[in-house]
Backbone as JSON, one array per atom type, in Angstrom:
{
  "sequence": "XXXXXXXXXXXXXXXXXXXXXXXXXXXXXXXXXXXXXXXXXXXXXXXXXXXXXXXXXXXXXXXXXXXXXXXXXXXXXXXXXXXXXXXXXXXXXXXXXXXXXXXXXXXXXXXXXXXXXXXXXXXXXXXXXXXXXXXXXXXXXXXXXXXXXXXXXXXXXXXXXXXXXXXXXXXXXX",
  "N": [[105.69, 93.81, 112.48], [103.07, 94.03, 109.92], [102.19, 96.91, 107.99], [98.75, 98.13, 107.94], [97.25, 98.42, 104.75], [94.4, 99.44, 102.71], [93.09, 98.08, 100.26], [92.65, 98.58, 96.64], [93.32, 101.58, 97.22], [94.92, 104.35, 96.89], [97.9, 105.66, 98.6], [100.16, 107.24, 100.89], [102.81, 106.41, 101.94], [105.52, 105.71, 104.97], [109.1, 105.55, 104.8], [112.39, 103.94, 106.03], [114.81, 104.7, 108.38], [116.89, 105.76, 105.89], [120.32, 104.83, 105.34], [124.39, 105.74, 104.9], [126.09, 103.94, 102.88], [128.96, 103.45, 103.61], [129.57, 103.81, 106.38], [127.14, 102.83, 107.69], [125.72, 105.08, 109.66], [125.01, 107.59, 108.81], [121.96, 109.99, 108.16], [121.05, 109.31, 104.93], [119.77, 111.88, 103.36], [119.64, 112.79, 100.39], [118.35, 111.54, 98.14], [116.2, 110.3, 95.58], [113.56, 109.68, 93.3], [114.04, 109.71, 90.99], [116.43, 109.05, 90.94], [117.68, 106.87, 92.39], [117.96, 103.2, 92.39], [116.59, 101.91, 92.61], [113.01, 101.66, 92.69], [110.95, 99.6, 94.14], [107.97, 97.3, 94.24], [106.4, 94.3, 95.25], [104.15, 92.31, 94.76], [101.8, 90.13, 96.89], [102.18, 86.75, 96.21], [103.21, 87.17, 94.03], [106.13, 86.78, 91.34], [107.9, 88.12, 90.45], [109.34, 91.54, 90.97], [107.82, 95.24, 91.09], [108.23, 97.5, 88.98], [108.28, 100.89, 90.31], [109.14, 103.23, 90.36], [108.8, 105.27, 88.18], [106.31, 106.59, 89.07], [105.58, 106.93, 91.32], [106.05, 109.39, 93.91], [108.36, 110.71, 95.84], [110.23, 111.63, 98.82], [111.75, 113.24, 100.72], [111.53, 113.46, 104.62], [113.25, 113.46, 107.03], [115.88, 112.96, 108.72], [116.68, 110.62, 107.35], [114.81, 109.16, 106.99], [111.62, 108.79, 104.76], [108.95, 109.49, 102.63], [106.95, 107.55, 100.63], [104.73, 107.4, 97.76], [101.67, 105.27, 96.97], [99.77, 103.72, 94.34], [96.78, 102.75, 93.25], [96.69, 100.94, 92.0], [99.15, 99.86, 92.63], [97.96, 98.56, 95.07], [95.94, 96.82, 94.17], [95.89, 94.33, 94.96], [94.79, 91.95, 97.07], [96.7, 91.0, 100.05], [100.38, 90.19, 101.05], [102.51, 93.16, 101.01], [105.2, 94.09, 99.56], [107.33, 96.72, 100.08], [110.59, 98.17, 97.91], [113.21, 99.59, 98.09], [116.35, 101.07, 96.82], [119.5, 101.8, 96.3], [122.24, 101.38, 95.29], [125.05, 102.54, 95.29], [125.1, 104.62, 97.02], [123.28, 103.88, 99.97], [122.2, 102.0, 102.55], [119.9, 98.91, 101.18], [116.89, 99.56, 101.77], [113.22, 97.53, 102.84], [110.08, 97.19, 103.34], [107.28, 96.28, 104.82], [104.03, 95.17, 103.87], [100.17, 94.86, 104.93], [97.89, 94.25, 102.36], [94.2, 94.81, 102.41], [90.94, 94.17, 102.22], [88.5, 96.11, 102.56], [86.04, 96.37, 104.63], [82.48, 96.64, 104.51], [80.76, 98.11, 106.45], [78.97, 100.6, 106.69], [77.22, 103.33, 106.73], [75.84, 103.48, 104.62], [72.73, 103.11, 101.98], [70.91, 100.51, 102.22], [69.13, 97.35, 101.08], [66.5, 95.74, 102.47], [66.72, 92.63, 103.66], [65.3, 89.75, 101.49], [65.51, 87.07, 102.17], [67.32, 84.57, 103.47], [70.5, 85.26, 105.04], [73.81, 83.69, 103.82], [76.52, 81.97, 104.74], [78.96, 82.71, 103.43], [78.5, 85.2, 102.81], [78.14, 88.91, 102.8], [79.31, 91.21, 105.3], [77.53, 92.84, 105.76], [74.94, 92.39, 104.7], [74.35, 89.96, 107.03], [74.07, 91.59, 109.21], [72.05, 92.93, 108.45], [70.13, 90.88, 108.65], [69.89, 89.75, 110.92], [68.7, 91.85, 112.53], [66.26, 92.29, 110.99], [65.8, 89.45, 112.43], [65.4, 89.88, 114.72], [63.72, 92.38, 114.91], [61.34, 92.68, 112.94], [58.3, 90.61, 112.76], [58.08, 87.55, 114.01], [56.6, 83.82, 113.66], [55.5, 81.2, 115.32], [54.88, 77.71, 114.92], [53.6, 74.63, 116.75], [55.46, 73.03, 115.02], [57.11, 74.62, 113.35], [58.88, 77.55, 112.94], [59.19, 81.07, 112.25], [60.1, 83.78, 110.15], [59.99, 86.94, 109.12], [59.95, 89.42, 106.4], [59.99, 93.27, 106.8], [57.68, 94.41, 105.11], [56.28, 91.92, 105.6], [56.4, 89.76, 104.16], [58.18, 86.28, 104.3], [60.89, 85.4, 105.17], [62.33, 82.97, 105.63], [62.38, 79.69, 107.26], [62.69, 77.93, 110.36], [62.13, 74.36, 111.34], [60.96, 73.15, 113.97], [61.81, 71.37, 117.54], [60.36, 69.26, 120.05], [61.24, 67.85, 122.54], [60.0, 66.87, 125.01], [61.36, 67.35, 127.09], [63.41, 69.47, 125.99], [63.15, 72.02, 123.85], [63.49, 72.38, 120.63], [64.97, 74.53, 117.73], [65.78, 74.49, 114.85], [68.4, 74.97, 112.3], [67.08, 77.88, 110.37], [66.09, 77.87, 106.91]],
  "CA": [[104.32, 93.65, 112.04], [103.25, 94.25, 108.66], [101.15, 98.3, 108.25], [97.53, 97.72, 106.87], [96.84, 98.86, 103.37], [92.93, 99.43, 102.0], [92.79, 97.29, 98.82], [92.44, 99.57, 95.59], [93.58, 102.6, 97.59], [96.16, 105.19, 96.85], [98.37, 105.72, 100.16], [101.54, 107.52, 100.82], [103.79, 105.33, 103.36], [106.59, 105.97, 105.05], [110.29, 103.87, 104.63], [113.74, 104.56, 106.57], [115.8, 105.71, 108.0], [118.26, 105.3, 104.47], [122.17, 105.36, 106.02], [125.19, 106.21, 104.25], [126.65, 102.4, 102.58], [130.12, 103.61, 104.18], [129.34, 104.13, 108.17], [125.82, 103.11, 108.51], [125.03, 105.64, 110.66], [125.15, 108.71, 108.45], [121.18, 109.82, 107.55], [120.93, 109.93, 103.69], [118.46, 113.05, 103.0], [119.32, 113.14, 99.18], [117.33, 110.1, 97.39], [115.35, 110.77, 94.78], [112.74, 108.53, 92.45], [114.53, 109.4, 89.48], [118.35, 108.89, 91.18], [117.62, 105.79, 92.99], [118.33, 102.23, 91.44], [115.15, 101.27, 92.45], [111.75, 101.74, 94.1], [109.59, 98.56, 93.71], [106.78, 96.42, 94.89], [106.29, 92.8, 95.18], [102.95, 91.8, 95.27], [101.62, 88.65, 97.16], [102.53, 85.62, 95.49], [104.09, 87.62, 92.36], [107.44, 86.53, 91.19], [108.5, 89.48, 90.11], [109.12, 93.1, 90.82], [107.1, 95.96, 89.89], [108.89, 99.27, 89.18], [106.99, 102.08, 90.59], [110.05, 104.44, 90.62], [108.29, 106.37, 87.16], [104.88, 106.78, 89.06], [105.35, 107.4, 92.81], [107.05, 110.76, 94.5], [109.64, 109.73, 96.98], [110.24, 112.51, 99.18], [112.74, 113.24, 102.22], [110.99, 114.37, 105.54], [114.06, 114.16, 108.25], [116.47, 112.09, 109.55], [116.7, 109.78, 106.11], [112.86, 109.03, 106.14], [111.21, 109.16, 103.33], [107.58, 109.35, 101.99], [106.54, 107.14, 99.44], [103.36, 107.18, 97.66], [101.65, 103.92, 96.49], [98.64, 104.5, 93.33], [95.61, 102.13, 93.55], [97.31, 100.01, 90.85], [100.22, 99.35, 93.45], [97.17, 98.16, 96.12], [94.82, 96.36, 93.94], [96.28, 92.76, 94.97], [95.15, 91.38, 98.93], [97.7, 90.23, 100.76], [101.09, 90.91, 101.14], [103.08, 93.89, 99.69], [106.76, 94.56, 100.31], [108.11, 98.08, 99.01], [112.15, 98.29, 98.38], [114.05, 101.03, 97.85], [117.89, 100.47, 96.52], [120.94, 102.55, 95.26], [123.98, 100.68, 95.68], [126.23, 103.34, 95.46], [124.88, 105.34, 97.88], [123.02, 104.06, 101.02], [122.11, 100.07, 102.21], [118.66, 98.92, 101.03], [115.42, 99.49, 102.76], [112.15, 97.45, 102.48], [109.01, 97.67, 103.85], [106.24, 95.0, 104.64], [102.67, 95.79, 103.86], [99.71, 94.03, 104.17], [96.6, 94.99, 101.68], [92.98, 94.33, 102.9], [89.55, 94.22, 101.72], [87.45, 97.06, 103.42], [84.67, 95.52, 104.96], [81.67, 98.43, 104.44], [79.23, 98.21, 107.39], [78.95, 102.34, 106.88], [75.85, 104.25, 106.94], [74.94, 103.48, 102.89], [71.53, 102.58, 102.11], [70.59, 99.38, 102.04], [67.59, 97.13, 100.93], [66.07, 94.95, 103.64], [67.38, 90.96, 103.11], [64.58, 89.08, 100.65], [66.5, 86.19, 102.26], [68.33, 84.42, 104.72], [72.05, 85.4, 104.96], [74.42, 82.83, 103.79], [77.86, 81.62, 105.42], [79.62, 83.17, 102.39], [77.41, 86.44, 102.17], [78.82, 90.23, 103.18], [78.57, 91.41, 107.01], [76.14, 93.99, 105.8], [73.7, 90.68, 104.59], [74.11, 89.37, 107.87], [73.74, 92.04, 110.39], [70.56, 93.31, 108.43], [69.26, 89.83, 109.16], [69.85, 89.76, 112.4], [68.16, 92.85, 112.76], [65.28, 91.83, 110.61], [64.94, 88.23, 112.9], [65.37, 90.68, 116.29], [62.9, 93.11, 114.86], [60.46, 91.94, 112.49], [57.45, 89.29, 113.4], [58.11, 85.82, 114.09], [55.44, 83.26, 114.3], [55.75, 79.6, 116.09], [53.69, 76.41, 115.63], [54.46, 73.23, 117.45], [56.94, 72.43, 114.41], [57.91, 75.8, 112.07], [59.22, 79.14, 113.35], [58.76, 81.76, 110.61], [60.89, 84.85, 110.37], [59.11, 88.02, 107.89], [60.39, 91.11, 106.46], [59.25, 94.41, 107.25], [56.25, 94.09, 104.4], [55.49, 91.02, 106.06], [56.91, 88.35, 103.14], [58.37, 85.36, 104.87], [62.01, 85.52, 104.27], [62.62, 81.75, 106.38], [61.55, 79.28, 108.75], [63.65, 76.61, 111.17], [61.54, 73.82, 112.46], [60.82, 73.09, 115.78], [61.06, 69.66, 117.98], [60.13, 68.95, 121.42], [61.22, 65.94, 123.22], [59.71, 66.65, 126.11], [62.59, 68.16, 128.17], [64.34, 70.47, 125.31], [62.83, 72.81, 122.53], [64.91, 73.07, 119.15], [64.43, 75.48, 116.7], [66.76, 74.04, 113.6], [69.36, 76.26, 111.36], [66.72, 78.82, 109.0], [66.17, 77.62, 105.52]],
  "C": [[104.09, 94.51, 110.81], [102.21, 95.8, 108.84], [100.14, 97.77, 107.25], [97.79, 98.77, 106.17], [95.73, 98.63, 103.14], [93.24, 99.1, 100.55], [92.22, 98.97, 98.01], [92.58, 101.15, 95.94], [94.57, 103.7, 97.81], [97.09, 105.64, 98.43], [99.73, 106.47, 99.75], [101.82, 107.03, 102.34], [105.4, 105.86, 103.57], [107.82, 104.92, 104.87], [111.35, 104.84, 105.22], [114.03, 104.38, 107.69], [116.69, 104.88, 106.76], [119.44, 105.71, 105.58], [123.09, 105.04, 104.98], [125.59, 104.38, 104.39], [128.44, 102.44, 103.82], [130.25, 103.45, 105.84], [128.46, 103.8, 108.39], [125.45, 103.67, 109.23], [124.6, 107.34, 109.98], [123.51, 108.51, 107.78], [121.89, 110.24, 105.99], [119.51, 110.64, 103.26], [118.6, 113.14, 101.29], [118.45, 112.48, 98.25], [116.57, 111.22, 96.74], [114.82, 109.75, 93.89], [113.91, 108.72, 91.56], [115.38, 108.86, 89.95], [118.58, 107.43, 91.85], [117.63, 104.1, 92.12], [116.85, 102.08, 91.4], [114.46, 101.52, 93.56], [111.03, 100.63, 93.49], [109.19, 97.8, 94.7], [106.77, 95.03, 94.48], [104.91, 92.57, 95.63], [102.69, 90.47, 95.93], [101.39, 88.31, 96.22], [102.73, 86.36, 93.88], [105.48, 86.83, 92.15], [108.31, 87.11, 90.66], [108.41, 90.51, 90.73], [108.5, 94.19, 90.01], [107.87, 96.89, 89.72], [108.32, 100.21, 89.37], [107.76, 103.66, 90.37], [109.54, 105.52, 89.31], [106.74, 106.84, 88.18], [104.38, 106.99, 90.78], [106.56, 108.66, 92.92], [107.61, 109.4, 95.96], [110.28, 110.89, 97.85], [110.97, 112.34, 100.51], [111.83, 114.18, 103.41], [111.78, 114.87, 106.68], [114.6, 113.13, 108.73], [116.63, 110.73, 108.86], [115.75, 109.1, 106.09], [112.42, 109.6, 105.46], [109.82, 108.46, 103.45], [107.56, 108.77, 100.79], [104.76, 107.07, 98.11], [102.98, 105.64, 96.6], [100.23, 103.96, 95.55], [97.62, 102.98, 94.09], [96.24, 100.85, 92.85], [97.96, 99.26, 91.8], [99.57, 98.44, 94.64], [96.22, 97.01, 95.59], [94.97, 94.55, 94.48], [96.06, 92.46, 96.81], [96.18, 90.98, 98.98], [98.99, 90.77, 100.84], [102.18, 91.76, 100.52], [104.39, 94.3, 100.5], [107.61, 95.84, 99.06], [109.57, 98.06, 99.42], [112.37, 98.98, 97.52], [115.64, 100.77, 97.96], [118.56, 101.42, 95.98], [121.88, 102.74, 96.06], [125.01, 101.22, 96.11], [126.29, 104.53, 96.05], [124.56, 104.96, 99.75], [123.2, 102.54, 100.64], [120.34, 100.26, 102.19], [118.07, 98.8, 101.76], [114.5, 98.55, 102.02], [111.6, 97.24, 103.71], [108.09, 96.88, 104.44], [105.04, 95.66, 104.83], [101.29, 94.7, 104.35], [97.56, 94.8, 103.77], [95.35, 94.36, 101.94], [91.97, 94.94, 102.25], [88.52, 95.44, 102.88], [86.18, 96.25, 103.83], [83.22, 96.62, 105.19], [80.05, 97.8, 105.11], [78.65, 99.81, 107.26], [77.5, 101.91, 106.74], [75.0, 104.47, 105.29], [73.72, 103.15, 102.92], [71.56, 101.55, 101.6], [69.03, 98.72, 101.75], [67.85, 96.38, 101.48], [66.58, 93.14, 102.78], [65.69, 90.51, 102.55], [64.76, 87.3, 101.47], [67.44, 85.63, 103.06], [69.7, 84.4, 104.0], [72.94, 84.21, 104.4], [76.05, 82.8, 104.67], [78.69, 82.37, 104.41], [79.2, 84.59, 102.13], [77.87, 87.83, 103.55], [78.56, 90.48, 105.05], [77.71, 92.09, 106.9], [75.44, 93.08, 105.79], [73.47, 90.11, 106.24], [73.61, 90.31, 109.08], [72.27, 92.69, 109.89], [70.12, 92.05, 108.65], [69.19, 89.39, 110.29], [68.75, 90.76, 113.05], [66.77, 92.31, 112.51], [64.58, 90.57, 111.93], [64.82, 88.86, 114.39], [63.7, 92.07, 116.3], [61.38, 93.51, 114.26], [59.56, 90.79, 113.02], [57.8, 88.38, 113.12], [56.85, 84.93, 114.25], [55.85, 81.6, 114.63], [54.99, 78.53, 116.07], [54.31, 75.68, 116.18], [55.82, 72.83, 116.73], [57.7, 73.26, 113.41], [57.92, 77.39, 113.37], [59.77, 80.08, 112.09], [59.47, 82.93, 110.73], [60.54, 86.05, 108.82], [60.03, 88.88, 107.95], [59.67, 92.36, 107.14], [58.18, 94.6, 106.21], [55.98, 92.76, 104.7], [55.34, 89.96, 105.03], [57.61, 87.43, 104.17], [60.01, 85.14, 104.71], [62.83, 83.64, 105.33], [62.13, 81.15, 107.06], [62.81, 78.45, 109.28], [62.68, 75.37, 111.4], [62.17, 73.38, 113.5], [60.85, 71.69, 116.23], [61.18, 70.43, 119.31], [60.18, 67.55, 121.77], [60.37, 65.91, 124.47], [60.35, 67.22, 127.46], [63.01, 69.17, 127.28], [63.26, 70.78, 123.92], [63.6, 72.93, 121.64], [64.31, 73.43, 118.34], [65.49, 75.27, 115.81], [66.85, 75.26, 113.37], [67.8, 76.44, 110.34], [67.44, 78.29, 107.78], [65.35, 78.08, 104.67]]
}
C-alpha cells in the first residue's frame, strides 16, 4: 500500500533496507546523495524522471534505511509518486510508492456563513456550514415552498413542497 503524502508539502520519508549487489543480505549504511547514481521521482502520469539527488539529504538511520527528504516541488502533483534510489555498483535498487493528496481543511479557520446553497462540486467546508445553517437557522413552510435563511435572516434557498395525499415532498433546494 502506497504512504499518503499532503500535496505541496515538504516530507522526509523513509526507503530500505539498501543490500550489498553481491549477497543481498549485507545492510549498505554508506549511500550518499552525492555518491549514488540516482535519487528520483516519477510523478503521476509523467514520463520522465525527476532528479532530486542535488536537492534532498539522504541520510542512513540503521540497518540500510535511509531518510529521504521530499521539497514541496517534489509533492506539488496529486496522485501517484514513486521515489528510486540506484547505484549499480554498489547495492540493488530500491523504490518507493507514494501517493500525494489534497488536504481537505475542515479546521477551526474562520469562515463566512454560506450566501448560498452548497453545490455538488463545492468544498466540505461549503457544505457542512450549510447543513448547519439548514439545522440551525429558520425555516419557513407553506403548502408548496420550504425556505431555508441565514443567520441575518436573507433567504439563502427554498425546495417546493407536494402533497398527494399520503406522502409530503420537499424537492432538492434551489
Amino acid at each position: 500500500m502506497a504512504q499518503l503524502l499532503l500535496a505541496d508539502t515538504a516530507a522526509t520519508v523513509t526507503i530500505g533496507p539498501f543490500v550489498d549487489k553481491t549477497d543481498f543480505i549485507t545492510p549498505e549504511t554508506g549511500l550518499t546523495a552525492g555518491a549514488v547514481d540516482a535519487i528520483e521521482i516519477y510523478k503521476h502520469d509523467g514520463t520522465a524522471a525527476v532528479d532530486i539527488s542535488g536537492t534532498t539529504t539522504f541520510t542512513h538511520r540503521n540497518e540500510g534505511v535511509y531518510t529521504c527528504t521530499l521539497s514541496t516541488t517534489d509533492t506539488n502533483t496529486e496522485g501517484r509518486l514513486t521515489l528510486v534510489v540506484v547505484d549499480t555498483s554498489v547495492c540493488v535498487p530500491k523504490s518507493k510508492e507514494f501517493m500525494v493528496v489534497q488536504v481537505m481543511d475542515i479546521g477551526n479557520t474562520a469562515t463566512t456563513a454560506p450566501t448560498a446553497l452548497a453545490s455538488n462540486t463545492g468544498t466540505i467546508r461549503a457544505k457542512i456550514n450549510w447543513i448547519f445553517d439548514y439545522l440551525f437557522n429558520k425555516r419557513t413552510a407553506t403548502s408548496s415552498t420550504e425556505t431555508i435563511y441565514d443567520s441575518t435572516g436573507s433567504s439563502i434557498g427554498t425546495g417546493s413542497i407536494t402533497d398527494d395525499g399520503t406522502t409530503v415532498t420537499r424537492n432538492k433546494f434551489s
